[in-house]
N, C-alpha and C positions, 0 to 999 in steps of 0.2 A: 487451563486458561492461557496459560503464556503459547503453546502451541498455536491456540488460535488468533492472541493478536498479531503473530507473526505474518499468520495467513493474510489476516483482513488486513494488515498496513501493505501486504504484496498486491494482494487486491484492490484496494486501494490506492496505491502509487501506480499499479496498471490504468486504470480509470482514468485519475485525474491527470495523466502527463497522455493520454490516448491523441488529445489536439496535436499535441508538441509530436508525439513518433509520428501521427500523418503526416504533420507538416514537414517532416526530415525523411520521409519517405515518398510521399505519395509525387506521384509525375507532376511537371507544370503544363497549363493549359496547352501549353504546345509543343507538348514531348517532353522535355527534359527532366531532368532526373534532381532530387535532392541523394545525399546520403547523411547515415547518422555518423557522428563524430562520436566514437568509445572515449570514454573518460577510466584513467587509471582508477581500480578499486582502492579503497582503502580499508581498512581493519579499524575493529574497535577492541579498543584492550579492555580488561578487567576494569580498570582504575575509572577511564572512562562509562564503561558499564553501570559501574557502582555508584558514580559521584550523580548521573543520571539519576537513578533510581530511586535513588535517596532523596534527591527533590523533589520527583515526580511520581515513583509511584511505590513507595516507605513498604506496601503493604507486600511487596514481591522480595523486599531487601528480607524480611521475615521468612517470607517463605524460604531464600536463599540457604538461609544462617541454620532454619528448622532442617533443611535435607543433608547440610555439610555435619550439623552437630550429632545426625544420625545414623552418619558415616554411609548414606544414600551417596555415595561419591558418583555413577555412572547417573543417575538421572539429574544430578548436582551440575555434572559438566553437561549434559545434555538440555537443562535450561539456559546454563549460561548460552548457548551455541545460537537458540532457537530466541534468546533477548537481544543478542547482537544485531542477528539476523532482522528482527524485528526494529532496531534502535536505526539500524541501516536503511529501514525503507520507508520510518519515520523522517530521519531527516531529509531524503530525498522527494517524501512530498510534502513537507513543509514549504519549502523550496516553491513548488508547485501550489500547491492549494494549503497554504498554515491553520486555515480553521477546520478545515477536514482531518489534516494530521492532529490537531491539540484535540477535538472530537473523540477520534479512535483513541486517544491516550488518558483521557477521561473515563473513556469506556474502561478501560485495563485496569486505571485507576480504580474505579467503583471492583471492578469483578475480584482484582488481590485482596482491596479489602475486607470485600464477602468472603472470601475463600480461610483470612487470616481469622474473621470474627466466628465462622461456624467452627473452624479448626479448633482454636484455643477454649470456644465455648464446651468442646466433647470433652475438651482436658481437664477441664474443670467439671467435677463431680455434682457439685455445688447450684451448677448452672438452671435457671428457670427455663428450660426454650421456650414458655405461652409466651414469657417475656421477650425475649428474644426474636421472636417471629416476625413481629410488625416491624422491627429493626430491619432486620434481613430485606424482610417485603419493600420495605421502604427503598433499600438501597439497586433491589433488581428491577423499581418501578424506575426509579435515574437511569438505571443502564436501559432499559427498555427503550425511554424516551430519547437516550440519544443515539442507539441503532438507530431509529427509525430517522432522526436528523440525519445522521452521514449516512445510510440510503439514497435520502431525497438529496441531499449536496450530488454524490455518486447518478444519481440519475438525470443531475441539472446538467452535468460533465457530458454525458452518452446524449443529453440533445441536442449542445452544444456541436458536440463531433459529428454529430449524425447532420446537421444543419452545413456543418463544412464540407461533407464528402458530398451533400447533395450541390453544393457550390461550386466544388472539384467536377462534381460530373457535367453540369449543364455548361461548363467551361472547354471540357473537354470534348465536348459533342461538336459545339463551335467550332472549336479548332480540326474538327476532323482532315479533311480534306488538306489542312498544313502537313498537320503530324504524319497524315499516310506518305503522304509528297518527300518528306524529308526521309523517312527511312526507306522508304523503294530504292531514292537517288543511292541510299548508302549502301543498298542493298546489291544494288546493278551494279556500284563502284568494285565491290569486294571491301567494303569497310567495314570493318567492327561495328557490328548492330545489336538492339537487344530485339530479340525474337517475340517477344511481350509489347514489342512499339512504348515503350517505355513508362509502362506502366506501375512498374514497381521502382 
């Protein structure tokens, strides 16, 4: 489970910042170029990890405590790695889209807690699972439902973007005859050109 939220908030923070990388990338109407501005990485400690988790999603803190008290050390640190990783592209599209990000952490939410109720349910000898069933069902019909919401957010994102690049393009079509103009001149000068007419 935690594997996979990691995926879906990369996927996820791809999608909803797509307008932001075109617009820091994509040429202007009349040639010219943006570039991305790298921002220094930062790290997430334990502490931070934990104090997260705990708020937000209890049911992974369990899981955590369940792998280190059974001396699973290698896939112990190997979650910790892939919840950072995940915490990391959480906040970067909150930033970006926060009901999208709080969505997917919903999502995580429901799935650790399924993961902890069927876990400790085996532990117990004792356990009903008829009882238990509609439980469980219950709580994979919420996850259900809110995949299928940050889908459609994710998809509202790609026609959003798809509506700018067709923007980009019929701007650019315009500008032809500028854009060819200006890099010929540069080209016949001996000047630094980009071979792309400045398309990326």
């Amino acid at each position: 489970m935690y594997k996979k939220f990691a995926i879906w908030m990369m996927f996820a923070v791809m999608i909803a910042m797509a307008p932001t990388i075109i617009a820091e990338g994509k040429p202007c109407a009349d040639g010219c170029e943006h570039h991305e501005h790298d921002e220094e990485d930062r790290e997430i400690t334990d502490a931070e990890l934990m104090k997260f988790l705990k708020k937000n999603v209890p049911g992974q803190v369990k899981i955590l405590e369940h792998l280190k008290k059974e001396g699973e050390t290698e896939e112990h640190e190997e979650m910790l790695v892939w919840l950072k990783e995940a915490l990391m592209q959480y906040y970067e599209l909150k930033e970006d889209n926060p009901e999208m990000a709080d969505t997917y952490l919903a999502i995580e939410k429901l799935g650790a807690d399924v993961e902890v109720m069927v876990w400790e349910a085996h532990k117990n000898e004792d356990t009903d699972f008829d009882k238990l069933k509609p439980k469980v069902r219950a709580q994979l019909e919420k996850i259900f439902d809110l995949q299928v919401k940050a889908r459609k957010m994710e998809v509202k994102v790609l026609e959003e973007e798809i509506k700018e690049i067709e923007t980009m393009l019929e701007k650019r079509v315009k500008n032809k005859t500028k854009i060819i103009d200006r890099h010929l001149k540069e080209i016949l000068d001996d000047r630094d050109h980009d071979d792309d007419l400045g398309w990326w």
